[in-house]
SETORTI-220564 format. One record per residue: residue in three letters; x, y negated, z of N, C-alpha, C, CB in turn. Coordinates in steps of 0.02 Angstrom, whole numbers, plus 50000, padded with zeros to 5 digits. Glycine has a CB too. Layout:
ALAXYZXYZXYZXYZ;...
END
This chain:
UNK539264597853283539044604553262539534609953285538974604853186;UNK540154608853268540794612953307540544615553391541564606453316;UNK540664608753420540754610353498540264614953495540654604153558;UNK539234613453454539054616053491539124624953473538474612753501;UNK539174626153401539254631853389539664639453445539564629953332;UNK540624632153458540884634853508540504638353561541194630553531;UNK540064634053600539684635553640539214641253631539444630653651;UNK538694642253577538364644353587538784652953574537814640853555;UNK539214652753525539674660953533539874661253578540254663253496;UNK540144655753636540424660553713540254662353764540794659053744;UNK539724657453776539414655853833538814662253855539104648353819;UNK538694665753921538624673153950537984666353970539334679054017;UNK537594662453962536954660753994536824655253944536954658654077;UNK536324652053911536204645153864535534646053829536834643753802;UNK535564639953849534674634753876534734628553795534824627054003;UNK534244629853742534464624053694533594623853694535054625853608;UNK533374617853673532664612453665533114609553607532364605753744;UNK532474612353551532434606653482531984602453480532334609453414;UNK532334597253453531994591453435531714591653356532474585353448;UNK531804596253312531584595653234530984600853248532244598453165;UNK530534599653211529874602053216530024605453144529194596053229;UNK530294606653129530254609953064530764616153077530474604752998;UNK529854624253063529874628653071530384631553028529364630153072;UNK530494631352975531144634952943531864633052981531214632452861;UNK532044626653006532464626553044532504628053086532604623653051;UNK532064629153125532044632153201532044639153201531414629953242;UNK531874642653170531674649553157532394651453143531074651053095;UNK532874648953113533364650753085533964647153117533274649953019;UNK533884643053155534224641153229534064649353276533694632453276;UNK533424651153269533414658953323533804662353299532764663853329;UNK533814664653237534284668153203534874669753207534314666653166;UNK535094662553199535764662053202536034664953276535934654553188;UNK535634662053343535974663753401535814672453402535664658853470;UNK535284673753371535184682153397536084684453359534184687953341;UNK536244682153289536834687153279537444682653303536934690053192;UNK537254676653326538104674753357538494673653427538254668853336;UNK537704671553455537884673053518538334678353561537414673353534;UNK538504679553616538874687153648538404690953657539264687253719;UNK538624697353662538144702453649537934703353722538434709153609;UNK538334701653775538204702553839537684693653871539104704553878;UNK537764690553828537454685553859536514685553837537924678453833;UNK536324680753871535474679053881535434671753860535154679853968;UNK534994670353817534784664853796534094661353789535014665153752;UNK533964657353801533244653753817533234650253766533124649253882;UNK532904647953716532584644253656532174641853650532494646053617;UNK532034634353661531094633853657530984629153588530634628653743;UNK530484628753565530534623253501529784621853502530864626553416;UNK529834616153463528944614953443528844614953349528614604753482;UNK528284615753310528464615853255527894611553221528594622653233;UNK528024608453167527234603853151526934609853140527114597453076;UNK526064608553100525774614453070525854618953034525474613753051;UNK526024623353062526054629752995525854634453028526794632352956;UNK525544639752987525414647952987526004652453000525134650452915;UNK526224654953040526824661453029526694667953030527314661753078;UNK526794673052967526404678852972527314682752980525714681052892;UNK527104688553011527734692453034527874695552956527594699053105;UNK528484698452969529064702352918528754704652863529444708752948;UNK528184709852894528014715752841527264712952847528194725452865;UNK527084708452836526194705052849526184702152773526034696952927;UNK525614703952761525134701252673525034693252685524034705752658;UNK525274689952659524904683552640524294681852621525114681352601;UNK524134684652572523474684452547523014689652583523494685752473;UNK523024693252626522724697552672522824694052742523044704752668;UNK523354688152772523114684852837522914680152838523434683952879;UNK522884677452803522844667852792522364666952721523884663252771;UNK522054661052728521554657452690522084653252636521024652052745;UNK522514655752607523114651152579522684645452531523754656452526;UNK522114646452487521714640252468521764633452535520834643452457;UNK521324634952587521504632952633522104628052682521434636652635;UNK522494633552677523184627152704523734624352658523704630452764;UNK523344626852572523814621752526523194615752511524174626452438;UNK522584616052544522064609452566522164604552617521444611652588;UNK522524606052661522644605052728523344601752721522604611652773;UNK523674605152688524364603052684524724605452738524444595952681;UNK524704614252761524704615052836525124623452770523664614552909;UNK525874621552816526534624852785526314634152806527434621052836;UNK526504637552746526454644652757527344647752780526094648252676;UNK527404651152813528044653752832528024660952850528314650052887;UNK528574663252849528774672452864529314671752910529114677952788;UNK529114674052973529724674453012530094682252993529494673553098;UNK530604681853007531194687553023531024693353077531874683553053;UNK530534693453114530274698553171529654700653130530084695053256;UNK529374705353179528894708953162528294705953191529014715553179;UNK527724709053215527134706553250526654702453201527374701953311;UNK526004699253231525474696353190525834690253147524834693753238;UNK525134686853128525164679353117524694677453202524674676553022;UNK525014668053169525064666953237525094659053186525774671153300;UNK524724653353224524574647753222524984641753248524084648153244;UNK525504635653228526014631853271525764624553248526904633753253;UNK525894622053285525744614453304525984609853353525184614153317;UNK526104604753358526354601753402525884599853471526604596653368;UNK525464605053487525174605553548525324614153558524324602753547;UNK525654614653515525954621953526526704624053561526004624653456;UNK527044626353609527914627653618527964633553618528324625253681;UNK528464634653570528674641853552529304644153605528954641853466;UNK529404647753626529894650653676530244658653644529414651853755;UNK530864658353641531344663453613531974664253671531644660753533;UNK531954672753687532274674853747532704680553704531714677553815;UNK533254678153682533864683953672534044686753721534484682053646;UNK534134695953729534494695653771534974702053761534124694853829;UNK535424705153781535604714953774535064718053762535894719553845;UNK535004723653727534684727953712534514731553770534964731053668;UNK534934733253819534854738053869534414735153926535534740453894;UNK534294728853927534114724453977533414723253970534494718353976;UNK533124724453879532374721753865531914727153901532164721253776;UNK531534723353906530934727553918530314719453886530884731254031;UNK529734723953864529264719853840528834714653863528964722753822;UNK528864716653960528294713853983529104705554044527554723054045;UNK529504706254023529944704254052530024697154053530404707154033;UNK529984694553993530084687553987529364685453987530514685153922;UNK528874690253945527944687453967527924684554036527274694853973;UNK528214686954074527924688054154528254681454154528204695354218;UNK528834680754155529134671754150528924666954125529664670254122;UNK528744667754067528484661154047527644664254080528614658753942;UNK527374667654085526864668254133526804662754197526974674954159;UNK527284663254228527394658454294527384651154269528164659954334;UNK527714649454235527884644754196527294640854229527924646254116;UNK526704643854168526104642254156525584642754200525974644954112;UNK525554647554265525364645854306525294641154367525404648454306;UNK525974638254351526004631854390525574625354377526654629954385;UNK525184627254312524744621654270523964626554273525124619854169;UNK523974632954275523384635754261523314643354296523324635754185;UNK522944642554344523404648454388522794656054344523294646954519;UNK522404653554313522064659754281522404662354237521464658754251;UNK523274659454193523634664254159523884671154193524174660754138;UNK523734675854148523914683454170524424686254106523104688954178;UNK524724692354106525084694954055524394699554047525914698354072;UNK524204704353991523844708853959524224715153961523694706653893;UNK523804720453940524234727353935524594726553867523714734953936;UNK524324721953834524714721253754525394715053767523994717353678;UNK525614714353819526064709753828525854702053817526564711653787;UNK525144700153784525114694753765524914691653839524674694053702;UNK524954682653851524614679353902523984679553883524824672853916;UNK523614680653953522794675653936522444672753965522284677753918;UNK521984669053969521754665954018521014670154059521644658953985;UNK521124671654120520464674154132519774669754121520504675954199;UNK519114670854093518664667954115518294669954161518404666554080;UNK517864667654215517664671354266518044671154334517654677354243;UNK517834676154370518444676954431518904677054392518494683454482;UNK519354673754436520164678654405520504683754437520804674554400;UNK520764687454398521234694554442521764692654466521504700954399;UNK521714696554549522394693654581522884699254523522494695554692;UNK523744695154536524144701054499524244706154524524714699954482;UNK524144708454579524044716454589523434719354551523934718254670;UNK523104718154528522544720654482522754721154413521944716154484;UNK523164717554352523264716754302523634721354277523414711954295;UNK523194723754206523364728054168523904729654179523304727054116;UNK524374736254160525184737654200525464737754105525334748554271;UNK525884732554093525854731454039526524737554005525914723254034;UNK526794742754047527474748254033526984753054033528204749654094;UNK526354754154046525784759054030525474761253951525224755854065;UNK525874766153929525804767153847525144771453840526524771653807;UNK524764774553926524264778253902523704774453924524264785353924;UNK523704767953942523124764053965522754761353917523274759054006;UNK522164764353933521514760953854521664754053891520274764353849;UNK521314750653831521364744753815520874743353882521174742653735;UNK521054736453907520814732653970519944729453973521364725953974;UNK519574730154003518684727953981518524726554050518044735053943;UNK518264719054035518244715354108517554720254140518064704854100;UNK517514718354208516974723554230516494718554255517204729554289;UNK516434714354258515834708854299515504706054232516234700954356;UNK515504707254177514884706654121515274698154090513784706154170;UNK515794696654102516044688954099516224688154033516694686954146;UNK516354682354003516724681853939517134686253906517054677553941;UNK517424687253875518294691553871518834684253882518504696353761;UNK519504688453909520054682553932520154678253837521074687853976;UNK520464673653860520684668453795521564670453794520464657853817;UNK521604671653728522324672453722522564665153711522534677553660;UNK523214664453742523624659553748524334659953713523674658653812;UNK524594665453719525224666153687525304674353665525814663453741;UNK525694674453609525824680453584526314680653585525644682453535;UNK526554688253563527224690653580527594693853482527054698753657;UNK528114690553483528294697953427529164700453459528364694453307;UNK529334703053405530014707053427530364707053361529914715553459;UNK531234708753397531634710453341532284714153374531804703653296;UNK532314718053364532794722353418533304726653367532274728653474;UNK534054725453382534594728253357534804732553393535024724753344;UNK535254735453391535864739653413535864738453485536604737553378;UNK536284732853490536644728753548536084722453575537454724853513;UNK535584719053530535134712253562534414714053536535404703253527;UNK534284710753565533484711853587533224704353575533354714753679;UNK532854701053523532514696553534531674696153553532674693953489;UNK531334690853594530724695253616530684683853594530564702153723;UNK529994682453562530024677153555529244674753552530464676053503;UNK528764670253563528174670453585527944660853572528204674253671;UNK527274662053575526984655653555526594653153630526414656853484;UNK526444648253635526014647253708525684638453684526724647353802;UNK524804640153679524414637753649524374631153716523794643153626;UNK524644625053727524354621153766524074615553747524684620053804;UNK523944612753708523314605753682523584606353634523224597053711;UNK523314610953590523134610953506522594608053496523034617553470;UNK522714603453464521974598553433521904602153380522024589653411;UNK522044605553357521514611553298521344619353316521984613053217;UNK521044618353359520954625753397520444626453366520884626853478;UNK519964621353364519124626253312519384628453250518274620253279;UNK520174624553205520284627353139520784633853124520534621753103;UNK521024634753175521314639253160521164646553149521624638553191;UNK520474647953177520264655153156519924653453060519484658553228;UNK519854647653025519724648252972520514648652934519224642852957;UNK520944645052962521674645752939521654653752931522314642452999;UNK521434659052986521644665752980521094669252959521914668453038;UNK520724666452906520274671852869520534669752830519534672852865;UNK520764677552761520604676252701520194678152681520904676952668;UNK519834675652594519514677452556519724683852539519454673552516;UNK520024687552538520404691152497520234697852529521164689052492;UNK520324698152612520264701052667520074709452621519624696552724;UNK519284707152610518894712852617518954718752535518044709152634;UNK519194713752501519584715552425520254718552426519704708852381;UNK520874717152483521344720052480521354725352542521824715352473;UNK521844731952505522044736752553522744736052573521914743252528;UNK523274735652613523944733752609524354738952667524004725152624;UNK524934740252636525364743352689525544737252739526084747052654;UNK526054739252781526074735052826525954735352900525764731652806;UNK526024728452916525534728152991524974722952992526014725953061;UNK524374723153011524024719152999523924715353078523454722152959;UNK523544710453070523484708453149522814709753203523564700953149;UNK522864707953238522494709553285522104702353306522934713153339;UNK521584701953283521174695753297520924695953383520454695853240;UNK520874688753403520734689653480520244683753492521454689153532;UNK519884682053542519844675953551520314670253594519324676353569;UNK520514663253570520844659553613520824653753622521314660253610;UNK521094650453665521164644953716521654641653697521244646553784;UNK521634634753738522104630853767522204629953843521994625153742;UNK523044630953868523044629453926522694624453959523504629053934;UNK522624618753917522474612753959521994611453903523114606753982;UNK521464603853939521074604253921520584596953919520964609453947;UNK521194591353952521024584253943521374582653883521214579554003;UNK520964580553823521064577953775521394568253789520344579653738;UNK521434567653832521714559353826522544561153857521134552053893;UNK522844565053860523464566653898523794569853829523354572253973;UNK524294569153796524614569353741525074574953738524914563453731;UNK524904578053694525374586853686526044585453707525484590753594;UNK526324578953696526834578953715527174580253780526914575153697;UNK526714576753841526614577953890526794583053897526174576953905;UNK526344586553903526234594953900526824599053888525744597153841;UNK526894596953830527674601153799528214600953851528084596953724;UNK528474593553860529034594453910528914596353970529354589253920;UNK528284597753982528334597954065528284604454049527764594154125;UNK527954606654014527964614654007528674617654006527604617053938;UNK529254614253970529864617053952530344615354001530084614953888;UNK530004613654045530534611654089530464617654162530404602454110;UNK529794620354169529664623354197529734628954165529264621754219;UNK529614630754114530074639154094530704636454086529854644254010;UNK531224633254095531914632954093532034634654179532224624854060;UNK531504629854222531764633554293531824639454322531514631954333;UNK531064640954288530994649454301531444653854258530224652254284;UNK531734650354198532234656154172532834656054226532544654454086;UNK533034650754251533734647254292533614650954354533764637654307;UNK532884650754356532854657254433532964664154446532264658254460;UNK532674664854376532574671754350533334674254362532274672154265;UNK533994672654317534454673754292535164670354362534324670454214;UNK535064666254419535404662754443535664657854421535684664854460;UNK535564654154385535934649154365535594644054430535824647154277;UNK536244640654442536104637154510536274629354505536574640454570;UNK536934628754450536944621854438536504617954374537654620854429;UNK536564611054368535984607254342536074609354257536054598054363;UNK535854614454255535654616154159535024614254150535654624954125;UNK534524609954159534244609454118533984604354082533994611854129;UNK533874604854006534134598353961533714594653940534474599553905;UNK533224594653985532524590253985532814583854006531854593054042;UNK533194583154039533264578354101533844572954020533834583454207;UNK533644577253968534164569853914533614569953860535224572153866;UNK532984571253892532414570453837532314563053812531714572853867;UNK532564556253860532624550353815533114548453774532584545753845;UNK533554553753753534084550553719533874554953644534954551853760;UNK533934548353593533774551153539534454550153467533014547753526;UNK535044552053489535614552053448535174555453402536324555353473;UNK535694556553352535714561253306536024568753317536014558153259;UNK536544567253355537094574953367536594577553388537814575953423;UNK536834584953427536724588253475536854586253553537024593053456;UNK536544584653629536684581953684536844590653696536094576553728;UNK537434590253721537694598653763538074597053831538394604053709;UNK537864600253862538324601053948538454609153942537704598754042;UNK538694609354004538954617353995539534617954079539584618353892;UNK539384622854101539544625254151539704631154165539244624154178;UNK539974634254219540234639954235539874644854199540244641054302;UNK539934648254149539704654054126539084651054107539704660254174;UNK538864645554081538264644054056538254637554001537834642854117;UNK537964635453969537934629753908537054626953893538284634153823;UNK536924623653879536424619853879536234613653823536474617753937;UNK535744611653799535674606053774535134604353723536224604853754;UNK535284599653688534614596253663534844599153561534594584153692;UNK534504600053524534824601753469534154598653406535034610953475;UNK534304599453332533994597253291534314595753239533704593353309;UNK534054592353179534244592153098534954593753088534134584653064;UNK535484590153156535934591353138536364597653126536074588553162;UNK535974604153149536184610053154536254614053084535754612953201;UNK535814610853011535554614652959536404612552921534654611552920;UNK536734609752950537484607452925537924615552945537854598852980;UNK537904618352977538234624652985537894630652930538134626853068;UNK538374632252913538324637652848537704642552850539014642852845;UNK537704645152903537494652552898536464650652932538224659252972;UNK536594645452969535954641352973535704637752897536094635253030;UNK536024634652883535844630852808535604638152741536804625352776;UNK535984642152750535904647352726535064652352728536464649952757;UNK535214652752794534434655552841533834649952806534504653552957;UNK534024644552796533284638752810533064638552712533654626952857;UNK533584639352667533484642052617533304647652605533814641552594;UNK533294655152620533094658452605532154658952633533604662252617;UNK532314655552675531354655652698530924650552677531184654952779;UNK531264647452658530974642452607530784645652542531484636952591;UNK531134651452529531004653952428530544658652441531774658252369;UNK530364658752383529644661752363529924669952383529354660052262;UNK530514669452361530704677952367530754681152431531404679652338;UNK530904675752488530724678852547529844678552556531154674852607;UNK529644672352553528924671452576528434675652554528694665452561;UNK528404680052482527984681752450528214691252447527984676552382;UNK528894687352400529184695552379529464699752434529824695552325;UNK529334698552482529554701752573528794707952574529434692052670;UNK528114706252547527624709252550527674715052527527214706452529;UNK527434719452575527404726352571526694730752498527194727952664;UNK526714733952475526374736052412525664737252448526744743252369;UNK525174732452402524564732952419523934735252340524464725252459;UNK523634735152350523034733552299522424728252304522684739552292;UNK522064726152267521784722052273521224724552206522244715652278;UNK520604725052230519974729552176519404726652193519834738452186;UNK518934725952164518394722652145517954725252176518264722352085;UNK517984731552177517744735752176517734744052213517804734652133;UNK517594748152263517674753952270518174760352248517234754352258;UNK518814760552264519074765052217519514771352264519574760252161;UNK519944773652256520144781652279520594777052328520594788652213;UNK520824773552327521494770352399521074768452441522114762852386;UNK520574764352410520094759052453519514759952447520134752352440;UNK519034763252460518194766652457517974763452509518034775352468;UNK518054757152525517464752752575516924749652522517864745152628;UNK516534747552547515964744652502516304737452503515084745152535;UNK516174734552451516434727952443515804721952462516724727352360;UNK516084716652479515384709152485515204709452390515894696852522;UNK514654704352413514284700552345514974698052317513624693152363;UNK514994698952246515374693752190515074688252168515514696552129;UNK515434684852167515184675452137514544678952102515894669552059;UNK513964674252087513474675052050513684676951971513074669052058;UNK514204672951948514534672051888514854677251840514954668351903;UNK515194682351906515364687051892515324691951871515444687551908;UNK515534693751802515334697451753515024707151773516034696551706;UNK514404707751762513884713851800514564718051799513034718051749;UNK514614719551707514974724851732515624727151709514614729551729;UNK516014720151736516644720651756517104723351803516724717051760;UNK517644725851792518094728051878518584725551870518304735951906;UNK518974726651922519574720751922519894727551997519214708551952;UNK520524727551948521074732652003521724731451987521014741451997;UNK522094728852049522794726152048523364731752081522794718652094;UNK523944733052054524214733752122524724731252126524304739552146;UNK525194729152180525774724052187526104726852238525614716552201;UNK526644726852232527434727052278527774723052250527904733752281;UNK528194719952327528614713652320528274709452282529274714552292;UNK527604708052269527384702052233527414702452173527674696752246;UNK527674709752130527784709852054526974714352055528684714552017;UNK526574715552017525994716951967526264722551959525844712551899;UNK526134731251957526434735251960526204739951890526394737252028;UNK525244738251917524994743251860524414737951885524954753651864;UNK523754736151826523254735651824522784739551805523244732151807;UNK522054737651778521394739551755521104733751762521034745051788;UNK520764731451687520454725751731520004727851656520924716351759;UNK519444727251670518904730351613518154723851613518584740551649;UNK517874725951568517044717451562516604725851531517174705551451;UNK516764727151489516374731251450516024738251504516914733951383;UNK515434739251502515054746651531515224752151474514054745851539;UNK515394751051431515464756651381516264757851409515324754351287;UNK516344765151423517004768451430517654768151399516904773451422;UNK517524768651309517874767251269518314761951265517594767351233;UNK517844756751246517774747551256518384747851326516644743351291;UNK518124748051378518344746551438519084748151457517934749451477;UNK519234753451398519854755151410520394754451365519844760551425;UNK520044751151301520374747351273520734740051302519984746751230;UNK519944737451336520264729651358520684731451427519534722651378;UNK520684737351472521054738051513521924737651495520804743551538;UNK521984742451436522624740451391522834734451382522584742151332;UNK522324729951350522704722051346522694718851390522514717451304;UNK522494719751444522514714951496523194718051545521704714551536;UNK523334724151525523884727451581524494724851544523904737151593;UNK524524722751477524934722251439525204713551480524614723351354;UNK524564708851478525174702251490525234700951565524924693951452;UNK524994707551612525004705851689525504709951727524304707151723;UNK525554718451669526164720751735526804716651717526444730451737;UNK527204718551794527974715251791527884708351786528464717651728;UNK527364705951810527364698451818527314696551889526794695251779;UNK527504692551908527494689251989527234687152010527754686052014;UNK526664687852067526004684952053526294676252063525284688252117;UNK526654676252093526804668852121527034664352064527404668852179;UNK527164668051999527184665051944526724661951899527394668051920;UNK526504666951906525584664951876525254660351896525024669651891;UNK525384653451892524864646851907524124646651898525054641251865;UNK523974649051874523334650851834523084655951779523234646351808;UNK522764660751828522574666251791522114664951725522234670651839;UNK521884660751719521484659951653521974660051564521074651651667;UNK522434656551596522944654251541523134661651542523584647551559;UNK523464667151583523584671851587523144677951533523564671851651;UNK522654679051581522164682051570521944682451488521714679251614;UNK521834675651476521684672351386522134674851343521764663651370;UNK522774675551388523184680251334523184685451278523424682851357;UNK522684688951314522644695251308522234696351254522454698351364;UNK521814692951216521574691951163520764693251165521954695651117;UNK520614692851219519814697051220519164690651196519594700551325;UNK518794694351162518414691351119518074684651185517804697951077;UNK517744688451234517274685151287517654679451330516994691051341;UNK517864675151314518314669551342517944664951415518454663851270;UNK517224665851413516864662751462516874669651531515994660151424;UNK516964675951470516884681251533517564681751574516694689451505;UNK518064682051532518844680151549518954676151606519174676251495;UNK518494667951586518674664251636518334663251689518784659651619;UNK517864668451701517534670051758518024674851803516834673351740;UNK518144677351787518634683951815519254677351844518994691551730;UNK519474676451795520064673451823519934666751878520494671151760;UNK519324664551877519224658651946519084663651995518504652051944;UNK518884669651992518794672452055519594676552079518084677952048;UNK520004677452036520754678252049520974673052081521164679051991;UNK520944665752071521214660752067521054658652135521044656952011;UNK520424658952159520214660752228520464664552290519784663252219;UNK520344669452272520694675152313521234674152327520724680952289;UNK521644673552263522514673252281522784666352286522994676952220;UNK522374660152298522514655152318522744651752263522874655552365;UNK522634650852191522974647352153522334642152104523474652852112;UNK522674638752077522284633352054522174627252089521744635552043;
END
């Protein structure tokens, strides 16, 4: 863990491939190199992660993801440290992370690299005016044709021969300091759950909540490849070995860095080489032993990052002065003329209304007892809104526990 730490604070070029598929460690392996690395050096990162959802910094949980859903699935929810959408990982998935100076980023820079990458397997990958990859369907555009992605006044791109729209392949997010620039991205090549993942990214909740924030940008997408008898694994290394060349081209690195070539050795340590102004190697579990990593992989693990990171939203039943869209049908069950209005920052219950009664009076009585056992509570505390809800003393206990299965729904609990 020493040597490699040594390494990764001195070294002006370094190339690391994890072997732990587990996204809180890896995410917080990025971490760590964005603040320890040199401020003048460039770093390449690639990892793979089992299933999970990752919604960016300031993104709703219960507004990107079906969380009923992937606590069915058994398919891990996570918050990365950058900004940008949610975004889908799997082990037909490789994630790629490019630290570099601040003065040096530009957005469309490392796309265009791992761009090549991938064209050596699929020559219809292009970069987008939104920085993301995609795959053309149809002709494909030579790259003198493609969107000019440093173009801040270019409408959005619309194929002209009547063809599909392109398939997104990889997305982009960001995290940019002072002095470093991280630019870090997903690249979709034999995901065997590609039909599930657009239900992974609906929620129920969607059309019920209003939220600050950033929300995402839904697209349609692909897989690079596309023979199901050839094993993600495959895929993965050959993929990572070819964005390690093109980074090694990109940057000059001329002698043998790259750390594919110790992909059969399965120690436990870290495998590191290291050369003139450059470092390299194979990394995993053993890394969560350094402080400030072990540190990182706990905090994204707790509810207080995952949940209480969420920016102040509402959540209403119903039509009201923040949120005046028309709402879908309510469960059949659902009490005529009930409303139901939340609002939440950081995941605490701020102020309610939650009313059964059409009479005015009535309604604002039970709005009182029900605000009474819900504000200043966490929603992530609340296991079950019924037990909650029952608190509150209201005569109608069947109407109660109608309300609260359709809470229990929405916000993924039960």
């Amino acid at each position: 863990m020493q040597a490699w730490r040594t390494l990764a604070e001195a070294s002006k070029y370094q190339i690391y491939v994890s072997r732990s598929l587990d996204p809180f460690l890896n995410l917080s392996i990025e971490h760590f190199l964005l603040q320890k690395s040199p401020t003048h050096s460039t770093v390449l990162f690639l990892y793979v992660n089992r299933p999970c959802v990752v919604i960016g910094r300031n993104q709703n949980p219960w507004l990107e993801v079906n969380l009923p859903l992937l606590q069915q699935d058994r398919v891990q929810l996570v918050r990365r440290r950058s900004g940008g959408g949610t975004v889908f990982h799997d082990e037909g998935n490789v994630n790629y992370s490019v630290i570099c100076p601040s003065a040096d980023f530009t957005r469309d820079k490392h796309a265009k690299m791992v761009t090549a990458a991938i064209r050596g397997r699929n020559l219809r990958a292009r970069v987008n005016e939104r920085h993301d990859i995609v795959l053309d369907q149809g002709p494909m555009l030579e790259e003198k044709d493609w969107p000019d992605p440093t173009d801040m006044h270019q409408t959005k791109f619309q194929r002209e021969d009547g063809k599909s729209p392109s398939l997104k392949i990889s997305g982009s997010a960001y995290k940019i300091t002072r002095q470093r620039a991280l630019h870090h991205g997903t690249c979709l090549l034999a995901s065997a759950n590609l039909r599930r993942i657009s239900d992974y990214l609906r929620s129920p909740a969607r059309q019920f909540i209003k939220a600050r924030g950033v929300e995402s940008v839904r697209s349609p997408i692909g897989n690079v490849h596309h023979e199901p008898e050839i094993s993600s694994m495959s895929y993965n290394m050959g993929f990572q070995a070819q964005v390690i060349e093109t980074f090694m081209d990109m940057y000059g690195i001329s002698e043998r860095a790259n750390p594919i070539v110790l992909e059969g050795d399965l120690r436990e340590e870290s495998i590191l080489s290291s050369g003139n102004e450059w470092a390299s190697g194979l990394v995993g579990q053993e890394l969560e032993g350094i402080t400030e990593i072990q540190d990182g992989v706990e905090e994204m693990r707790s509810s207080k990052w995952l949940f209480g990171q969420t920016p102040q939203f509402i959540l209403s039943s119903h039509p009201v002065e923040e949120d005046d869209r028309e709402r879908p049908p309510l469960p059949v069950d659902f009490p005529a003329s009930a409303r139901v209005y939340l609002k939440v920052r950081s995941s605490t219950i701020t102020s309610t209304e939650i009313s059964m009664s059409s009479d005015p009076e009535v309604a604002r009585a039970e709005a009182e007892k029900f605000d009474k056992v819900l504000k200043g509570k966490d929603i992530q505390d609340i296991s079950d809104f019924e037990a909650t809800l029952g608190s509150a003393g209201h005569e109608s206990l069947s109407d109660v526990s109608r309300i609260a299965g359709w809470f229990n729904i929405i916000l993924g609990k039960g």
